[in-house]
C-alpha positions in Angstrom: -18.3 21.7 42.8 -22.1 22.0 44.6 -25.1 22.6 42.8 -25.1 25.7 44.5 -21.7 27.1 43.8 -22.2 25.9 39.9 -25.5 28.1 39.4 -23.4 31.3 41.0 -20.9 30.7 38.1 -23.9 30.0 35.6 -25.6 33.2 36.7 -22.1 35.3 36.9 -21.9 33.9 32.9 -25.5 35.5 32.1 -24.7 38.7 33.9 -21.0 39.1 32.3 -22.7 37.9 28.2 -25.2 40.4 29.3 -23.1 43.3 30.2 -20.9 42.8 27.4 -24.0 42.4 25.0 -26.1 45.5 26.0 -22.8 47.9 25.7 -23.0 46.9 22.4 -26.4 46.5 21.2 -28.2 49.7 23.0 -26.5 52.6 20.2 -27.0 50.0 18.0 -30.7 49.6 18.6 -31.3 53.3 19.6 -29.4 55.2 16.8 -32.4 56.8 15.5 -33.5 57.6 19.4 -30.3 59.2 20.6 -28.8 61.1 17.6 -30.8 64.2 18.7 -29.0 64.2 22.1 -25.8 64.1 20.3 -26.6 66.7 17.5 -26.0 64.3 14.8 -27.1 63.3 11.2 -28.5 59.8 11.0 -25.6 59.0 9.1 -22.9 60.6 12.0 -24.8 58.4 13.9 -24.3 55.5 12.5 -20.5 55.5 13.1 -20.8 54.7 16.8 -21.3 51.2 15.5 -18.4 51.1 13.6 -16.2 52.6 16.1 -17.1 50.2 18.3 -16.2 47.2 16.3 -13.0 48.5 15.0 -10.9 47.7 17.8 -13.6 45.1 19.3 -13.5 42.3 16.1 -9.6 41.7 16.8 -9.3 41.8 21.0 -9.9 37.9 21.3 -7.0 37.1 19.5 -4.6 39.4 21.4 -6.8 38.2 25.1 -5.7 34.1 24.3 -2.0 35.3 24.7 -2.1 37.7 27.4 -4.5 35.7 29.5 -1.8 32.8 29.4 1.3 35.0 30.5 0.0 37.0 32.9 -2.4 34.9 34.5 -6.0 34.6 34.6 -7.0 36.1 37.9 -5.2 39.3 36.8 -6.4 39.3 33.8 -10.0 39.5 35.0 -9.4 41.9 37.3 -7.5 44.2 35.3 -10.1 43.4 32.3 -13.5 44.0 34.8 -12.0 47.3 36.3 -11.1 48.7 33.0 -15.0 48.3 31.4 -16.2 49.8 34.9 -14.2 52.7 34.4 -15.3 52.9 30.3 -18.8 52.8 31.7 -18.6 55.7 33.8 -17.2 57.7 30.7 -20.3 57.4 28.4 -22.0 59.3 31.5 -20.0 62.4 30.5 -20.8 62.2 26.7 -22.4 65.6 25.5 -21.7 65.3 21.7 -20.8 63.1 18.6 -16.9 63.6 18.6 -16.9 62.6 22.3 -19.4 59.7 22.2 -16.9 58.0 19.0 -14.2 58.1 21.4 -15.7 56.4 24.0 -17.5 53.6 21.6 -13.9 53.2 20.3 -12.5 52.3 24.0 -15.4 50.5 25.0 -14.8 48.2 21.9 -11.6 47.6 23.2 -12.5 47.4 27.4 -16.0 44.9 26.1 -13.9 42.3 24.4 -12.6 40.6 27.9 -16.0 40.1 29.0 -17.0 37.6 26.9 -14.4 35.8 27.4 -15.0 35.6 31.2 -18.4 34.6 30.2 -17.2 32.1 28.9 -15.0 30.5 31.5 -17.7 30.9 34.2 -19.9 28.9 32.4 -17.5 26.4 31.6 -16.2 26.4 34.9 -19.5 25.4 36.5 -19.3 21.9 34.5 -17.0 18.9 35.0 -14.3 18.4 32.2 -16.6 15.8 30.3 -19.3 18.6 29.9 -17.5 21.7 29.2 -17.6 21.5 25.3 -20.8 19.9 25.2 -23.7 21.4 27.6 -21.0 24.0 29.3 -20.3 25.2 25.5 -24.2 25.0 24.4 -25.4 27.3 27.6 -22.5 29.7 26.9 -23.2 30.4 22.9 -26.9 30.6 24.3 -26.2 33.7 26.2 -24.4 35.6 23.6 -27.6 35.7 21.8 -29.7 37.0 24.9 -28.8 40.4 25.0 -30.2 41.4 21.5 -33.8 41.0 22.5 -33.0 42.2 25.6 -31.8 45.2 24.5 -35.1 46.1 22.4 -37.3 45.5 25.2 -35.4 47.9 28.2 -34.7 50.7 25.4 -37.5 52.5 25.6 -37.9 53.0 29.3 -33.5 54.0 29.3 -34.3 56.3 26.4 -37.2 57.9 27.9 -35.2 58.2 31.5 -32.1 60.3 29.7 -31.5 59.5 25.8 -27.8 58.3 25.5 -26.8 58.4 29.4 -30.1 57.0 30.5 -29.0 54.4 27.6 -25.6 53.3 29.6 -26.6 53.6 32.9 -28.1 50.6 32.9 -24.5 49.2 31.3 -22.6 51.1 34.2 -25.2 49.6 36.5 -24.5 46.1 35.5 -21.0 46.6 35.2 -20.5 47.4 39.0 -22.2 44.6 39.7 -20.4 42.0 38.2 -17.4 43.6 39.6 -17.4 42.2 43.1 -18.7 39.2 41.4 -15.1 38.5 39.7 -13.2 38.9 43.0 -15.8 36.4 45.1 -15.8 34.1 42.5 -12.2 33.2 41.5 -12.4 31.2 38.4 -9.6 27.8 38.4 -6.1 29.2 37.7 -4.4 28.1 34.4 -0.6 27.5 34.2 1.5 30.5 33.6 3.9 31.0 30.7 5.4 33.0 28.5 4.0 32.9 25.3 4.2 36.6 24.0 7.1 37.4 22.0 8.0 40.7 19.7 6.7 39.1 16.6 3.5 38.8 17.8 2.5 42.4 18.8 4.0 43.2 15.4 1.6 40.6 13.8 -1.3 41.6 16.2 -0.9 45.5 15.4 -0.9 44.5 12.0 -4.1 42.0 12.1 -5.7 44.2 14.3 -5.7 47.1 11.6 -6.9 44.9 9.0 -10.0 43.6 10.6 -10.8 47.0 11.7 -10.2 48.7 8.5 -12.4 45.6 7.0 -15.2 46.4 9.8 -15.6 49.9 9.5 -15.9 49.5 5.2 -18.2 46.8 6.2 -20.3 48.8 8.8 -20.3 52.2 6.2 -19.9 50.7 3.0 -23.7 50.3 2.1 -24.7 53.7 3.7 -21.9 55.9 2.0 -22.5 53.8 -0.4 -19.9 51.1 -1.9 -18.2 53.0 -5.2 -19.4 56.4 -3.9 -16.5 57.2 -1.4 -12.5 57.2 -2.1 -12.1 56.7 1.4 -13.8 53.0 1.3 -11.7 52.0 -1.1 -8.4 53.1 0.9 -9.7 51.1 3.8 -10.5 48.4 1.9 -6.5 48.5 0.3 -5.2 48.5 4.1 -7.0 45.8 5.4 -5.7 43.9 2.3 -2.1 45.0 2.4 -2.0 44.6 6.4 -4.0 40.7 6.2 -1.4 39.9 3.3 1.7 41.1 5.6 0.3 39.0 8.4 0.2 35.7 6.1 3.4 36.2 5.0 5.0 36.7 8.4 3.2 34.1 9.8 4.5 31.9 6.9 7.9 32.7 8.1 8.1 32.1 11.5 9.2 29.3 13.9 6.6 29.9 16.4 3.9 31.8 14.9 1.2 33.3 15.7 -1.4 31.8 13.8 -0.8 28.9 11.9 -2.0 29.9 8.3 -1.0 26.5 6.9 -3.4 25.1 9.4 -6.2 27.4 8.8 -6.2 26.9 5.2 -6.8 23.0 5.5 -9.9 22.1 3.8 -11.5 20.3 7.2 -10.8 24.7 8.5 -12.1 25.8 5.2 -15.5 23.6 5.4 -15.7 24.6 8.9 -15.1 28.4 8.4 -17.7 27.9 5.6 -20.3 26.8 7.5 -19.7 29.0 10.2 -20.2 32.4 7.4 -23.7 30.8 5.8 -24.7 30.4 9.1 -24.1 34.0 10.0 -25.7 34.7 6.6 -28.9 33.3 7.5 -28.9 34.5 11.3 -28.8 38.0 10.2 -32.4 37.2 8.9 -33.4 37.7 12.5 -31.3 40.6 13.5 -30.4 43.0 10.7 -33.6 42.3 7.9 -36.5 41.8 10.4 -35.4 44.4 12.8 -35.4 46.9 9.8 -38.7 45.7 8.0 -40.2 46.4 11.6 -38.7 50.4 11.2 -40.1 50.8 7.7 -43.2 50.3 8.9 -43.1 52.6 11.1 -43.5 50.5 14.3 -42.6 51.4 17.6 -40.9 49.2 20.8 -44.4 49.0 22.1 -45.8 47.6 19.4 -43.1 45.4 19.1 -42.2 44.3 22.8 -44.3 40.8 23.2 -42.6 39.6 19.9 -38.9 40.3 21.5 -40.2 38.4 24.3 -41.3 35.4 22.2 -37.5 35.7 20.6 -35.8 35.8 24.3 -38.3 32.9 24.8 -37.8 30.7 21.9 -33.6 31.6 22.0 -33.5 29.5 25.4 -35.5 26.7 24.6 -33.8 26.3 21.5 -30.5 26.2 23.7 -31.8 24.4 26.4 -32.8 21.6 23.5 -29.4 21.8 21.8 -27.4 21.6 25.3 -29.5 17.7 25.4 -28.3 17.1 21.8 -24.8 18.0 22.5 -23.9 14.0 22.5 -21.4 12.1 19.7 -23.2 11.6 16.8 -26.2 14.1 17.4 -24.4 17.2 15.5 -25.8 16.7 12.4 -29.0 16.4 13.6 -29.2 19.9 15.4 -27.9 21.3 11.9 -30.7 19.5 10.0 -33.4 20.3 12.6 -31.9 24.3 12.6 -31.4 24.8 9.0 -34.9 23.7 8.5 -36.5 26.0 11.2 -34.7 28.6 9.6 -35.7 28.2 6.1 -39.1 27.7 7.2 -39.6 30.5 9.0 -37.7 33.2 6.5 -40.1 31.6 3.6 -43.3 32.8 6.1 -42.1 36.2 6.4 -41.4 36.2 2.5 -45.0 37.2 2.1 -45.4 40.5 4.2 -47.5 43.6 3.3 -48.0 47.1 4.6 -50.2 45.7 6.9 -47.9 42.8 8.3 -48.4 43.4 12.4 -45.2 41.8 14.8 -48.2 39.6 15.5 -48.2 37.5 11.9 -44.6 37.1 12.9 -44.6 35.4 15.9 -44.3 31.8 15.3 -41.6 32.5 11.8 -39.5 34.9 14.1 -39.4 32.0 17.5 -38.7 29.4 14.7 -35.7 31.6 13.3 -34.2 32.0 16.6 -34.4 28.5 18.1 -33.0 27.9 14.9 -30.0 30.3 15.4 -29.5 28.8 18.9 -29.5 25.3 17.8 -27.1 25.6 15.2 -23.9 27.3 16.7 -22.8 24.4 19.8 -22.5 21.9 17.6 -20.0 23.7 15.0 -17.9 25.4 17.7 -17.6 22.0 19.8 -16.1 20.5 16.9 -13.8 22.9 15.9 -12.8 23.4 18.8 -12.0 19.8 19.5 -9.9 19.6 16.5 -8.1 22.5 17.6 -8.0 21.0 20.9 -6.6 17.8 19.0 -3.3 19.6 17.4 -2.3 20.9 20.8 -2.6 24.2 22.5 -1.0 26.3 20.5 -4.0 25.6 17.8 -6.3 27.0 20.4 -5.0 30.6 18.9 -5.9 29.4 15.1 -9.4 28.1 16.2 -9.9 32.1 17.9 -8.8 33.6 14.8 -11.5 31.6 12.6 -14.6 32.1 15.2 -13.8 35.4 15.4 -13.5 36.0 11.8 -16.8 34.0 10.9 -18.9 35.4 13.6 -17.4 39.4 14.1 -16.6 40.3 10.4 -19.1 37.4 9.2 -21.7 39.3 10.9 -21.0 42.4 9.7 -20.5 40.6 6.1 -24.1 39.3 5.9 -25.8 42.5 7.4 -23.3 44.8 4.4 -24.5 42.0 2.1 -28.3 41.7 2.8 -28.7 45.8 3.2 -27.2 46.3 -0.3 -29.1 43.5 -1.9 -32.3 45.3 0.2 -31.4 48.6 -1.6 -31.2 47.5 -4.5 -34.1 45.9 -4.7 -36.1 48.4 -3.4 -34.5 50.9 -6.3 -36.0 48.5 -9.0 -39.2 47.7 -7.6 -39.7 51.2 -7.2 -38.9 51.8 -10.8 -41.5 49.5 -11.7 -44.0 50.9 -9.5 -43.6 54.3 -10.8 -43.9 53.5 -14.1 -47.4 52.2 -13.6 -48.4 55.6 -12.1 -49.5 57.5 -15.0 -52.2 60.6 -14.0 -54.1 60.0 -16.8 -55.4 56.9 -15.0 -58.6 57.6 -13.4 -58.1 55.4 -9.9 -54.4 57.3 -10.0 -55.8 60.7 -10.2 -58.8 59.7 -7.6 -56.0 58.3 -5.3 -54.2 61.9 -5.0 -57.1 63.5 -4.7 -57.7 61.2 -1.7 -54.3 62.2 -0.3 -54.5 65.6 -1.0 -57.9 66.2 0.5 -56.2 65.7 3.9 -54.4 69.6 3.3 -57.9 71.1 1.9 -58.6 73.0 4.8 -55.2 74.6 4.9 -54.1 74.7 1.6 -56.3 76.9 -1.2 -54.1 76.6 -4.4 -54.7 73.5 -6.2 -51.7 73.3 -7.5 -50.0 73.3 -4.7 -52.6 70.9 -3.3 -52.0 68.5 -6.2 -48.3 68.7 -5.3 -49.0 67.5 -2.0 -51.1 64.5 -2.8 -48.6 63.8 -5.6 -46.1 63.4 -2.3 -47.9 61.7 -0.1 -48.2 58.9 -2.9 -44.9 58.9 -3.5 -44.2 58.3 0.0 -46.7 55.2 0.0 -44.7 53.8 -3.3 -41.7 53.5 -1.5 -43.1 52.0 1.2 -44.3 49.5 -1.0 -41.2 49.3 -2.9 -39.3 48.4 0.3 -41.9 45.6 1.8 -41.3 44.2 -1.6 -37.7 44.2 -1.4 -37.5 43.4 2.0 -39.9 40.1 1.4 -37.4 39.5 -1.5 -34.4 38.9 1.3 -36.3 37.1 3.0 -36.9 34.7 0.3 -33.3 35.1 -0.3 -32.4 34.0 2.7 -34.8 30.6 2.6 -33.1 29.6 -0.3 -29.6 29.8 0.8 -30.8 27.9 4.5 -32.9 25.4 2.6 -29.5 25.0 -0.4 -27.4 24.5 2.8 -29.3 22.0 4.4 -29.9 20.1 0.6 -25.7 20.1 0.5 -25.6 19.0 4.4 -28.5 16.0 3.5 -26.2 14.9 0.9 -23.5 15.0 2.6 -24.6 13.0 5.1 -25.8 10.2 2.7 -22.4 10.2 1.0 -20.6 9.9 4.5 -23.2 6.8 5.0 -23.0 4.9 1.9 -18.9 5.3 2.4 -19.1 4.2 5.8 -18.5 0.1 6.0 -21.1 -2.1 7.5 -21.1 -2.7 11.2 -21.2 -6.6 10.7 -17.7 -5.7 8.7 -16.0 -3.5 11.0 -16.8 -6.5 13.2 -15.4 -8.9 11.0 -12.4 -7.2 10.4 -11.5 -6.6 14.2 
C-alpha cells in the first residue's frame, strides 16, 4: 500500500474513533448544560449515560461473530448507515423520555464504529506492524475524543443545547459515510460461525453487562443500599452471568471459552487491565469533577484540555516506538510512574487550585494512560492469537469487560469513596465551627454583610451568613476529599508499579544466563 493511500485509512481511523467518541462523551460532558432543554432533574439526567452503555458494553462481543458470517464490507455498510440514521434522531429530541430512547439505540448503532476504527488503522500497516505500531496508533485515538469533547462543547451548547450538541455527531457521521464505501477495507473469509446457542448466550450476557452497567452508572447517585431496584439489577446480572458460564461449560463449540479465560496468564492480564482503568479514571472521572466543584467553566478550562489532547499523542506516538519485543515492560514502568507522579501533585489542591497548577500533573497522567494500554492489549491479544481464532472471541470478552464495565467500576468506585469522604471531613469541619468563637462569629458577619442593604432583620441576616458559611465548608470538605482520591489513586499506581518492579526482578534472577543457554544449545 502507498504512503498516500495508508494516511487516508489512518485519517478514516481518527474520524470513525472520533465519531464514535463524541456520541458518547458530549451528554456525558454536558449533563449539567442540557438538562434544562430536556426539562429534567440532574438526576433524570444522568440516565442518558446509563442508557447509553446498557446495550453499548456487550455489542463487540455479538460484532466478532456477525462480522465473520456475513462479511465485512456488509457489515460496515449496514453498521455506518444505521449510526447515520441514529444521528438524525437526536435532532428530533424535545424531552427526557425521548432523548433515553435514542441514547439507548445509539449505544447499540456506536458500537460498530469502533471497530472499523480499528481495522482502518490496522489496515494501513503491513502484517508485521499491525499489533505493534498499527495497534499503538489505534488505542491512541480512543482516548482523543474525551478532550475533544470538552473543548467544542461550549460553542455546540451555545449554538442549540442538546441538538446543537449532536449536530456536530450527525455532521461527522455523514462524512465518514462516503468514506466506508471509497475505502473498502481487505475482505476476511466468510463463514458460518453463528449458531442458536449463541444468541441465547449473547441475549443472556448482553442483559448481564447491562444490568451490571446501569447499577454501576446509578449506584452511587441513588445511592448503593438506598434503592430496591439496584439490588434487583444487581441479582439479574448475577443470575444471567452465572447462566452464561454454565452454558458455556456445556457446549462443544462455545461461545466463550470460560475455561480459557479463567487461566491465571487471563486472570493476571484481566488484572492489570482493571488497575489500570482504576488509575486512568484519575484523569477522566476525579479531575473532571474537582474542576466542577470549583466552579470552573470550559473557558477557564480549555488550554488545559488542549495540553491533555497534546500530551495523549505524544505519549502514543512514544509508545507506537516502544512497541518492539522486550520493550513492554518498560512502557508499563515508565507509565505507572508518570501516573503516580502526577496524581500525588494534584493531592495537594485548595480552593484556589487554577487548571493552571495542573498542567504539567494532568499531561503527565495522560501520556501515562496512552503509554500503558498497547503494550497489554498486544499481548493478549497475541496469546489469543496463539490458541487459534476462535480465542479471538474470549480475548473481546476480557477487553471489553476490563475497559467498558472496568471503567464504569473505577468511576462507581472512586465517586463513593469521594462521598464519603467528603461526608467525614465535613463532620470534622463542622464541629470546629462553634459561634462562640470570635473569628467564627466575625466570619458570618463578613458573609452576611453582603445582604445588609436588602435584608433589615438580623436574624434573618445572621441566617444568611450562617449559609453562606456553610456553603464554603463543603466546599472545603470536598477539595479535601477529592485531594484524598487523588492520593488514593498514587498509591495504588505507585503499589502497582512496586509488584511489576518485583516482578520483573523475579522473572530475571529465574531466567538462566546467556553464556548457559549457549552452552546448552
Amino acid at each position: 500500500m502507498s504512503a498516500g493511500k495508508a494516511s487516508l485509512y489512518m485519517m478514516s481511523s481518527v474520524l470513525l474513533f472520533l465519531t464514535q467518541g463524541l456520541g458518547m462523551n458530549l451528554a456525558i460532558a454536558n449533563i449539567t448544560q442540557v438538562q434544562g432543554s430536556l426539562s429534567a432533574t440532574s438526576l433524570e439526567a444522568a440516565w442518558l449515560s446509563a442508557a447509553y452503555l446498557a446495550p453499548n458494553v456487550s455489542m463487540a462481543i455479538a460484532l466478532v461473530k456477525i462480522r465473520t458470517q456475513y462479511g465485512l464490507r456488509r457489515f460496515a455498510e449496514i453498521g455506518i448507515i444505521c449510526f447515520v440514521l441514529v444521528s438524525v434522531l437526536n435532532l428530533f429530541v424535545s424531552d427526557l423520555h425521548s432523548a433515553l430512547v435514542v441514547r439507548f439505540i445509539s449505544g447499540m448503532a456506536a458500537a460498530p464504529l469502533s471497530t472499523l476504527g480499528f481495522l482502518y488503522m490496522l489496515e494501513a500497516f503491513p502484517p508485521a506492524k499491525k499489533l505493534t505500531i498499527g495497534l499503538s496508533l489505534a488505542l491512541l485515538n480512543t482516548t482523543l475524543a474525551a478532550p475533544i469533547t470538552r473543548l467544542v462543547s461550549p460553542q455546540l451548547i451555545e449554538y442549540g443545547q442538546w441538538q446543537g450538541l449532536y449536530t456536530l455527531e450527525m455532521a461527522m457521521a455523514l462524512i465518514v459515510l462516503p468514506v466506508i464505501y471509497l475505502l473498502p477495507l481487505t475482505p476476511l473469509p466468510r463463514a458460518k460461525v453463528i449458531q442458536f446457542g449463541d444468541i441465547i448466550s449473547y441475549l443472556l450476557l448482553a442483559v448481564g453487562f447491562g444490568c451490571l452497567a446501569i447499577f454501576l452508572s446509578m449506584g452511587r447517585l441513588y445511592w448503593w443500599f438506598e434503592a430496591p431496584w439496584l439490588g434487583v439489577l444487581l441479582a439479574i446480572a448475577v443470575v444471567t452471568l452465572t447462566s452464561v458460564v454454565i452454558r458455556e461449560l456445556d457446549r462443544e463449540t462455545p461461545l466463550i471459552d470460560v475455561r480459557w479465560l479463567v487461566s491465571r496468564e487471563n486472570l493476571h492480564f484481566a488484572a492489570v487491565l482493571l488497575v489500570f482503568r482504576l488509575v486512568a479514571s484519575e484523569q477522566s472521572t476525579i479531575a473532571a469533577n474537582f474542576y466542577q466543584v470549583l466552579g470552573l467553566q470550559y473557558d477557564q478550562t480549555a488550554m488545559l484540555y488542549w495540553i491533555i489532547l497534546g500530551a495523549s499523542i505524544a505519549g502514543g506516538l512514544f509508545c507506537a516506538a516502544l512497541m518492539q519485543p522486550g520493550h513492554t515492560e518498560t512502557a508499563h514502568v515508565i507509565a505507572l510512574t508518570l501516573i503516580a507522579a502526577g496524581a500525588y501533585m494534584d493531592s495537594d489542591a485548595t480552593n484556589l487550585t487554577r487548571p493552571e497548577q495542573m498542567y504539567l500533573s494532568q499531561a503527565m497522567i495522560a501520556a501515562g494512560t496512552a503509554l500503558f494500554l498497547p503494550p497489554a492489549m498486544a499481548n493478549g491479544f497475541k496469546a489469543a492469537l496463539a490458541k487459534g481464532p476462535n480465542y479471538i472471541l474470549s480475548f473481546i470478552v476480557i477487553f471489553v469487560f476490563t475497559q467498558s464495565i472496568g471503567a464504569l467500576l473505577g468511576s462507581a468506585a472512586l465517586g463513593t469513596f469521594v462521598t464519603i469522604r467528603e461526608k467525614f471531613h465535613s463532620n470534622i469541619l463542622v464541629e470546629q465551627v462553634l459561634l462562640t468563637d470570635p473569628i467564627v462569629a466575625q466570619r458570618v458577619a463578613q458573609l452576611s454583610a453582603v445582604y445588609g442593604k436588602v435584608i433589615t432583620d438580623k436574624a434573618i441576616l445572621n441566617a444568611e451568613g450562617l449559609a453562606l458559611l456553610s456553603q464554603q465548608i463543603t466546599r472545603e470538605a470536598n477539595v479535601l476529599a477529592y485531594n484524598d482520591a487523588f492520593l488514593l489513586l498514587a498509591v495504588i499506581a505507585t503499589l502497582a508499579l512496586g509488584a511489576l518492579l518485583l516482578h520483573l526482578a523475579l522473572k530475571r534472577l529465574m531466567q538462566p544466563p546467556a553464556d548457559a543457554v549457549a552452552s546448552a544449545s
